[in-house]
N, C-alpha and C positions, 0 to 999 in steps of 0.2 A: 091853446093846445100845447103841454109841455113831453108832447110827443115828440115833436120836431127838434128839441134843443138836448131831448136824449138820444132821440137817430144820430146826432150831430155827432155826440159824443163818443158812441158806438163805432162812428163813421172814424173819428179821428184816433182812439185808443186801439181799434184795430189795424189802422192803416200803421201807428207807431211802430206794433207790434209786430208789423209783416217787414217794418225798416231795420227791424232788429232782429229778427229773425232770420231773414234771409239778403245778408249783405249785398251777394251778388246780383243785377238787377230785380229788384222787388218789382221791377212795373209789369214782369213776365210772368208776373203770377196770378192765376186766376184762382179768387176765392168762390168756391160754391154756394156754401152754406158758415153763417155766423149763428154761434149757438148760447142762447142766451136762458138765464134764470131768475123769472121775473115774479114777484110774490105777490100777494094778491091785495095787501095792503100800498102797495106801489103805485094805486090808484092810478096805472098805465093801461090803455086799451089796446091789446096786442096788434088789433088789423089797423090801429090808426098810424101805429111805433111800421108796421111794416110797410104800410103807407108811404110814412116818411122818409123812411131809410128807402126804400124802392127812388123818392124822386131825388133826395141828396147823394147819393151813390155814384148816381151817373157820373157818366165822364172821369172815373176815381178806378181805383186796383180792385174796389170792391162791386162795380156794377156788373147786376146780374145775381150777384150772391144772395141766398134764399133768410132771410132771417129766421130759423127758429125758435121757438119760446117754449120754455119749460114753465108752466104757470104754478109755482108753490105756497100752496097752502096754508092758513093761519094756525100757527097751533100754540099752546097757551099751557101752562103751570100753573096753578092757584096756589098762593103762596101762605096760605093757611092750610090746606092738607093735601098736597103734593098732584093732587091729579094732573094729570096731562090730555090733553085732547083738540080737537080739529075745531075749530069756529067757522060755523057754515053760517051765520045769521049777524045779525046786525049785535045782538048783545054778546058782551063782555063781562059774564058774568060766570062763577065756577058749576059746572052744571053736575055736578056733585054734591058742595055745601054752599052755592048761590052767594059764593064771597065776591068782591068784584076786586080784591087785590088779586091779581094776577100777573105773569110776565109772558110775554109773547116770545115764543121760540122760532120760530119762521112765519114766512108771510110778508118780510120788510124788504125780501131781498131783490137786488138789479145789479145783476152779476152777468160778465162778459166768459162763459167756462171755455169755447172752443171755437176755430177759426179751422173748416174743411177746406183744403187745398186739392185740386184737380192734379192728376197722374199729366 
């Protein structure tokens, strides 16, 4: 399950984050919500990742904080006549001219965008 060793990482790149952001004791701060953007080619299962992050948090600056996930969809270029479009299925091919050179435009991504901090 490499849910667990990105919770981890999530765990540790926001904890940096909150060390650097707020010099003055960081251990007072309670994070709410971590807001993440996660693509669908990431072959990540969002309840597993929240899962994780839920039992590695504990005891940390971030336990309790809600993990959210932005789940961003595959979208794609044929690079023979320029279409653009969403891939909902398993093929990879131009659903235009059925070319299968294409480039993926999103869908790859696992991005940390925001860190909610309690009043």
């Amino acid at each position: 399950m490499h849910e667990m060793g990105i919770a981890m990482q999530v765990l540790e790149i926001a904890t940096a984050s909150l060390q650097d952001a707020v010099k003055e004791n960081p251990e007072n701060i309670r994070v709410e919500k971590v807001n993440l953007r996660v693509g669908k080619l990431s072959a990540v299962v969002p309840e597993s990742l929240r899962f994780c992050f839920e039992i590695i948090s504990k005891d940390t600056v971030l336990s309790g904080a809600k993990l959210e996930i932005d789940e961003i969809p595959v979208t794609a270029r044929c690079n023979d006549c320029g279409e653009i479009w969403t891939i909902t299925g398993p093929v990879f091919r131009c659903r235009k001219c059925n070319s299968g050179s294409l480039e993926i435009l999103s869908g790859q991504e696992l991005d940390i965008v925001s860190l909610e901090i309690a009043d």
